[in-house]
Structures are given as C-alpha cells and as structure tokens.
N, C-alpha and C positions, 0 to 999 in steps of 0.2 A: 754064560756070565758076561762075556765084553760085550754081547749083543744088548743083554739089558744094560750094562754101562753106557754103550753107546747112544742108546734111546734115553736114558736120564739126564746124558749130558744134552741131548739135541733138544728135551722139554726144558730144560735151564736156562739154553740158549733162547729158547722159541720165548720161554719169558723173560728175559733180562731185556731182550731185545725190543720188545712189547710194553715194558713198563717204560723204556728208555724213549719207545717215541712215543708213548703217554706223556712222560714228562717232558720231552721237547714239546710236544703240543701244547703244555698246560704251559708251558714257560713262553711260547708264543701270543695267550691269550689275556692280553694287558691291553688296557683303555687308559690315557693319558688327557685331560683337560690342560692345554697352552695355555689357554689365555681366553676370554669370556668377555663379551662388551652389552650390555644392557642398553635400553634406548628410551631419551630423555626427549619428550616434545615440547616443540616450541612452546614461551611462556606466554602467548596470546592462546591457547586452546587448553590453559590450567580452567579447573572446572572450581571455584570456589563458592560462597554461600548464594551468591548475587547472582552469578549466572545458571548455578543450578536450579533457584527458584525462576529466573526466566522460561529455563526448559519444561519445567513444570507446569508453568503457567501456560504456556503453549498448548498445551493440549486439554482444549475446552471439553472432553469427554469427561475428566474428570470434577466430579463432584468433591465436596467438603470432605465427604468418607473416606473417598479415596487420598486424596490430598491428607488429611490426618494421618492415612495408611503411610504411607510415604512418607509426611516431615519425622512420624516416628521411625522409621525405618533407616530412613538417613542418622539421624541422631545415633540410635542404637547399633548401627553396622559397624562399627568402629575405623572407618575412614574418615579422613582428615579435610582440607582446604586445599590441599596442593596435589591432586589428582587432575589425569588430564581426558578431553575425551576429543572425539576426533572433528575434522574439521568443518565435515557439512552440518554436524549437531550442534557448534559453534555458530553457524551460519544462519542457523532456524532450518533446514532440508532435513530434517531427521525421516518427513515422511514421505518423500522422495529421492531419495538415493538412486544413485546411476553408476554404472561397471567404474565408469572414471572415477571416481570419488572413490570407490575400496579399492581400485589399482592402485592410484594417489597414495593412500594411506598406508598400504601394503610396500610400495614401492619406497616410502619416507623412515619408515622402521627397517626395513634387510638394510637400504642400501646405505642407510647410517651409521650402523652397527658394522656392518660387513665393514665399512669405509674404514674405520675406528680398526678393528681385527687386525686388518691387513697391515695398517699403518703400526701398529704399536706391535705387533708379533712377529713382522720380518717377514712373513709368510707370504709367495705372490700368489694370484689368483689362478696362474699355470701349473702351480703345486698342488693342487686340491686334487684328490683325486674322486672322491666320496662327497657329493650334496646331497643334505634331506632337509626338507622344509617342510614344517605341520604348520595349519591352519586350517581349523575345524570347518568354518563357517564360508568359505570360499575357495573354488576351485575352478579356477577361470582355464580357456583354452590361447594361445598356450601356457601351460601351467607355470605357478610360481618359478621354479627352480630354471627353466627356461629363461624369465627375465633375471634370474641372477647371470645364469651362462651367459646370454648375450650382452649385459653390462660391464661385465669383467673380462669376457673374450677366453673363457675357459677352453683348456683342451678339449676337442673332439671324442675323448674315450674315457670323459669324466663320467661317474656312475652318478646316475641322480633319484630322489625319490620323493614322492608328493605325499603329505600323510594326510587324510584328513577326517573330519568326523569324529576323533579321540578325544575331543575336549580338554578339560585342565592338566590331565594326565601326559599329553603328547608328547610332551618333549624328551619322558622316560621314555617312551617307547620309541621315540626315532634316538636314543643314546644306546637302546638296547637291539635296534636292528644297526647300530654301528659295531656295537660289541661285535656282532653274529658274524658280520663284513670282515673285522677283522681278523678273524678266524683262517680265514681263504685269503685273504693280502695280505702282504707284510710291507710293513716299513713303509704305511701310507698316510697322509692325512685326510681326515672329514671335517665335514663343515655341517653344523646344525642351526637352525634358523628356528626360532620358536616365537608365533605372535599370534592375535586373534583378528579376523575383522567385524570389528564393532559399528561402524558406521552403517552399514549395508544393513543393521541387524540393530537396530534400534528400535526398542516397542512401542507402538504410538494408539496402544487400547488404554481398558483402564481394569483387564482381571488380575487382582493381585500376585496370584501365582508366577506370571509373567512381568509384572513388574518390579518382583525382586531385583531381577539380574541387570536394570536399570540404574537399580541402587548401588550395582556392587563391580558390576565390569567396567574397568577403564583400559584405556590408552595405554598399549605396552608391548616391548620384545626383548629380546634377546639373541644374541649370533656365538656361538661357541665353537672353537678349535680344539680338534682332538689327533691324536697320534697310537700308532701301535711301536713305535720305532723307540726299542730301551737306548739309543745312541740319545733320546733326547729326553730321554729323563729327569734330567738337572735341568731342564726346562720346564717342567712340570708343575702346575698349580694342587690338582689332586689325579689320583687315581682311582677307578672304579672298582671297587671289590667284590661287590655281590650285588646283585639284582633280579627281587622276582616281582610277578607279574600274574595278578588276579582277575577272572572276570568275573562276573554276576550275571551275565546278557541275561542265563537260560531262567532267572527268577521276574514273573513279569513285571511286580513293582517295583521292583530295585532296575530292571529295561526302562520302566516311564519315570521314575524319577527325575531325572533329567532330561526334555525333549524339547527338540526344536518341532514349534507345529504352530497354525494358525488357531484364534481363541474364538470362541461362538459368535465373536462378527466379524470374523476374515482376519482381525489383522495377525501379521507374523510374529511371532518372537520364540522364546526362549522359556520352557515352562519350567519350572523347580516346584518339586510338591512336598507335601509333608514326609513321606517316606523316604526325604534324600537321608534326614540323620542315623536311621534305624539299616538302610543299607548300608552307609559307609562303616558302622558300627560291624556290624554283619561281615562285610568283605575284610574289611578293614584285620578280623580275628583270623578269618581264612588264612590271608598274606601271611599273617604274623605266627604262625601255625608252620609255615615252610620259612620264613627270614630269620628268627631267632635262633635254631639252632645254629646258623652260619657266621651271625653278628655276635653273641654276649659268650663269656668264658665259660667252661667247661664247670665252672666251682660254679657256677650261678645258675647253669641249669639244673645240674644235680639237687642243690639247693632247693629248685622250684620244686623239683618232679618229687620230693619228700615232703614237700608242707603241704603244696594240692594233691599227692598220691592219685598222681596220671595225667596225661598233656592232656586227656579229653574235656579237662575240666576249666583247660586256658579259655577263655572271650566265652562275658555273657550277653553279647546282642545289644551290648549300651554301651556306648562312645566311649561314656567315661569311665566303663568298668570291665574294658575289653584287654587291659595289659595287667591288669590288679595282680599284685604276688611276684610279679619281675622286677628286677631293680635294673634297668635298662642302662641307668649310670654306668655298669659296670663293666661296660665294655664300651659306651659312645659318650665321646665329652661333647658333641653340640646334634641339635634336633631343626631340624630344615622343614619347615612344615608349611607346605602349600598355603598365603594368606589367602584363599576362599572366601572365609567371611567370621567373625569374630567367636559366632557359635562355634563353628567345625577346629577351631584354633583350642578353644576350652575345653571342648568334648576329647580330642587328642591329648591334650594338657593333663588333663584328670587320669581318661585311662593309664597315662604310660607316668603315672607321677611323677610329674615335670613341675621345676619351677619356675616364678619372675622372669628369674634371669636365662632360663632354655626357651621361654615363650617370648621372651621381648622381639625377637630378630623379624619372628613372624610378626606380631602386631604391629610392629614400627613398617614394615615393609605393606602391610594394608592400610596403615593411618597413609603413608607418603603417597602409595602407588596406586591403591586400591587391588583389587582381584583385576590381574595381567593376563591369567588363564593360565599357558603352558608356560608364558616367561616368569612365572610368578616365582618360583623358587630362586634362581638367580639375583631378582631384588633381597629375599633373606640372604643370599651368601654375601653378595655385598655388602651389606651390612653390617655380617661378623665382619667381614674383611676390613671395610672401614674403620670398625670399633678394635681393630688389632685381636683378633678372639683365636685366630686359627694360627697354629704354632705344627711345625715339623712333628708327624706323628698322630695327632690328632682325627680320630674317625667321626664322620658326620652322617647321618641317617635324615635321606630324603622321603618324606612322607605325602603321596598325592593321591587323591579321588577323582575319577574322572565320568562321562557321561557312556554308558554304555548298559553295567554299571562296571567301574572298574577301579581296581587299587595297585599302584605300581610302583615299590618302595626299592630304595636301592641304598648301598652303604657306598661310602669315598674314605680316602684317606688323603691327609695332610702331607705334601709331599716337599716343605718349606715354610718357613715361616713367609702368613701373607702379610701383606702392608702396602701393596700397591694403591694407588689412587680411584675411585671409580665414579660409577653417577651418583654415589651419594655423597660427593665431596664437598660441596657447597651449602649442603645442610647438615651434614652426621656430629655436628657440634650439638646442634639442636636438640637434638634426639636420644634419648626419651623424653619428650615433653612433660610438664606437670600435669597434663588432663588432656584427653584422647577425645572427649569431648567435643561435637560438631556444634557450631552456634546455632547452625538452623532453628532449632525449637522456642531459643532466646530470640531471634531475628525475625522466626514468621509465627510465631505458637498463636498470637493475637487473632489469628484471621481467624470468620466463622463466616459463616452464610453467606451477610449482606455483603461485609469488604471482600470478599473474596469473588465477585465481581465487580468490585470499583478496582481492586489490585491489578486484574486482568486488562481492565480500559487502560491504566495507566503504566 
C-alpha cells in the first residue's frame, strides 16, 4: 500500500512538474512590436499621372491594345497620384538596370528607416541581437543584412537572416521565424527589415500578364523592432498572439500563379495569371480552417458549427464566399489586409463580411502607397494608427498572400492606446478622399492610333 502511495505521489510530482515547465515555456513565448518606421521616398521620384504616362510611352513595343490595357488598368487598380517608384525608372533606365541602382535603392529604404528606429526607440544598434531581412527579388553577395551590420557596426554574435523569394507574404514569415528565435533566447531584441526591389525588376515587354505588376508595385519598406523581454512590456506597441502559415507550393496552378520568369521574347518580369484569385481563395479557407479556432470566442463557433452542421462545410473556393457564416466581428475589431490590389481587398471584404469602414485602412494605404509587397501591411497600421483607431485591448488580424503559393495570417493585440505620429502625418487629414479615382482615363483616354505617335515624338 505505501509502495503504491509512493508511486502516485512520484506520478503527481512527475506531472505538476511538467505542466509547470509547460507553463514557464508558454509564459516565455511572447513577441512584442516597440516601435515600427515605414519608408517615405523622396518627392522627386512621386509617380504621378505625368510621369507615369512618360514611362509608358517609353516603351515603343507597346501598341494602342496594349496602352488601352494599361490606361484601364491604372484607372481601375485603385492607386492614387502619390505613389513612388524608384530612381532609375525616374531616370528612363528602367531597361538597363545595374547591381548599383538596386543596392542604391535597397540601401535608401533599411538605412532610412533603421536610422528613424534607432533614433526614436532608444534602441542602439549594439543591442540587436536578431537581424532578418526579406527581399524577394534580390540577393546580392554580401547579403543584405551584412550591409546593415557593417553600417551600424553590429556585434560580432549578432544572429542574422536573408529571406527571400517569399513575396508579399515575407514579412510574416521573418516575424514568425522571430517568434521561433525567441523561444531559445530570452530577453533579446530583433530587428525586421521588409521591402521589395523594384528597380532591377521593371518590365519592359508588352504581355499583359506581366505588366500587371507594373501597374501595381511601388516604392516601399518598412524596419520593425521587436522584444521577447516582459520587463519592456509597457513599451509595447502590440503583441503577437497567434500566427499560422499556409502553403499551396504542392498545387501546380496555385505554384505558377505568381512567377518571376522571362515572357516569349526574353524579356524578365513578374507573371500574375488568372488563377491568382481562385488560389488565394482556396489557401486563403485552408488558413482560415486552423486560425479561427484560435482568434473568435467559443459562443461564435459553437454558433457556426450548428447553423453549417460541421467545419467541413467552412470556404467555398471563392474569395468572397470563403468566411460566409462567421461573424469574425466577434472577436477582432480591426482587419490589416495586405493592399495587393483592389480586387484581392473586395474578394476579402465579402468573404469575411467586412465593412467601409474595416476596408478603408486597406484601400487608403494602396490609393497613397500603392502594393509595397512585404512592407504593405504596416502602411495599413499606420493608418489606423494615424486615424486614432487602435485603443488598449484591441485585436487586429493581419491577412497576406504571397507568391509560392502561400497565406500567412496572424492575430496582434493592442498593447496601449496608439497616437503616435508616422509616415502618414502630412497627409492623413486628407484621407479618405471623395473619389479614389486615377485621372489617367480623363488625361490620356483621347489617344488612338494616329496621336499615339505624335504623343510619343513629343
């Protein structure tokens, strides 16, 4: 009899003990955003109606069809006049690009932002202990995060990490291999760097597929400071609370929906095809399949799983009918949704029945900024931020698609009231404008055939 006592006390122990460093580990596993700086280029490389139809006209491959293709397309994207693009495409070099020129441009977004970071968060650059920098479309030797260290003079035993190739999505995945880091560190800061290069990757064919992404990628980044250390909690802008992470690779059209590849006469770019909306749709239900039990209250799923009678029945394959039957409201008061492009913004919109005022952050942040790629979501937080929207408490759900094919959604929460100042301080008066409306159509819709080589001569 004391033998089995003693064996039930030593299984009680073996569990209390067990749960206890479960829960020391889970109390460990906290991601903290300080402080966040977004990046504003100079106002000689704003892309307005004038200089976009210059770029346009540049490239004598395109014909009237094409050019139609396009003034509609610009029109229709729902970006604005004050979007910027980079400096040799400024220049007329869009079709000779050199390593200098996307160093240039790469090295003009970290080190502006980083510069901004450091200055306003107190943070020195001796303190980092964790660098990751994404950029899809360029992976120079030595790598990005190198010329950070060597700019700033970083500790010798700083951990660093190059991401690339992840497209619009990036920036969750290098937040979510911080998460993983902080697991095994404690009490450390990281540093995320999120931007695209655009210059090197300018299309200068005329197959439409490819020159979507002309229409819709600009100029943009973003530098992020994060902590695992609860001593600096009251520091904290938000916190990370759940984040999952979907692929599609192994489905082939949902793999080529997005590809970088050259088009039937050499030249490079950037392909988006018809099957990007029907995949994000698609992955988009997967995600949302493993996130929602984690994000919305217990009364709203129970809720769901009695009127559809079984999850198998959540997401039908259409954008706008992939969240139908969740009242998502119920547990997130703001919605962060990658501006991509005006479509993928309304397709979200519908399925997870959002209104005006849940979609505005998004569209206002593609009217101003255009499609940033990985820094895109941070121009939406801004924004709320700006418009005073995020209050102590407050949970926000970031929604992104990326090129692989991939969906990478995570939840935050409000860790103080924000009201800080950021890049949209000198316009967020402005904003929402009366009409999202591009003039283009109004400025050039006249041209046909004949003018549209006298336009060119002159």
């Amino acid at each position: 009899m004391e033998f089995l006592t003693a064996i039930y006390l030593f299984a009680l122990f073996y569990i209390a003990f067990h749960l206890c460093r479960w829960a020391l580990r889970r109390r460990d596993q906290c991601c903290y955003m300080l402080h966040y700086e977004c990046y504003k280029a100079p106002e000689d490389r704003k892309l307005d109606t004038q200089l976009c139809a210059r770029i346009v006209y540049r490239n004598k491959r395109l014909g009237l069809e094409q050019f139609r293709y396009l003034l509609k397309t610009i029109v229709n994207s729902g970006i604005g006049e004050s979007t910027y693009c980079p400096k040799n495409v400024v220049e007329g070099r869009e079709e000779s690009p050199t390593l200098a020129d996307a160093l240039s441009e790469m090295d003009g977004i970290m080190f502006d932002t980083l510069d901004k970071l450091f200055d306003k968060s107190g943070v020195s650059p001796s303190e980092i202990d964790i660098l990751v920098v994404n950029v899809s479309l360029l992976s120079p030797v030595p790598s990005l995060t190198s010329r950070v260290v060597n700019r700033y003079k970083m500790r010798d035993n700083v951990k660093v990490y190059n991401i690339s190739g992840m497209g619009c999505s990036a920036s969750i995945i290098a937040i979510d291999l911080v998460r993983q880091l902080f697991k095994t560190h404690r009490n450390v800061y990281a540093i995320v760097v999120s931007t695209e290069s655009m210059g090197s990757n300018w299309y200068c064919g005329k197959d439409r597929s490819f020159m979507l992404s002309n229409c819709l990628f600009r100029l943009g980044g973003c530098s992020m400071l994060f902590t695992n250390n609860r001593a600096l909690r009251h520091r904290a802008l938000i916190q990370l609370k759940c984040l999952v992470r979907t692929h599609l690779g192994a489905n082939d059209a949902a793999y080529k929906c997005c590809y970088q590849m050259e088009d039937n006469e050499g030249y490079p770019g950037f392909c988006l095809t018809k099957h990007l909306t029907k995949a994000a749709a698609q992955i988009f239900s997967l995600n949302l399949r493993v996130l929602v039990p984690k994000i919305l209250p217990l009364g709203e799923l129970i809720r769901y799983l009695i009127v559809s009678q079984g999850w198998n029945k959540f997401g039908n394959f259409k954008l706008e009918e992939v969240g139908t039957g969740l009242n998502f409201k119920s547990g997130i008061q703001h919605f962060c949704i990658h501006p991509g492009g005006r479509a993928v913004i309304d397709g979200v919109g519908k399925g997870l029945r959002l209104s005006e005022f849940d979609l505005e952050p998004a569209r206002m942040a593609l009217h101003r900024w255009g499609n940033t790629s990985a820094a895109g979501f941070w121009y939406v937080l801004g924004y709320m931020e700006a418009k005073k929207r995020l209050k102590k408490g407050d949970k926000i759900l970031m929604i992104s698609f990326g090129a692989g094919f991939k969906c990478n959604n995570c939840l935050w929460e409000v860790m103080r009231d924000l009201k800080d100042t950021n890049v949209w301080e000198d316009c967020i008066d402005s904003y929402p404008p009366k009409t999202l409306e591009n003039p283009f159509m109004e400025t050039y819709g006249w041209i046909n055939d004949e003018t549209l080589g006298f336009v060119r001569m002159n």
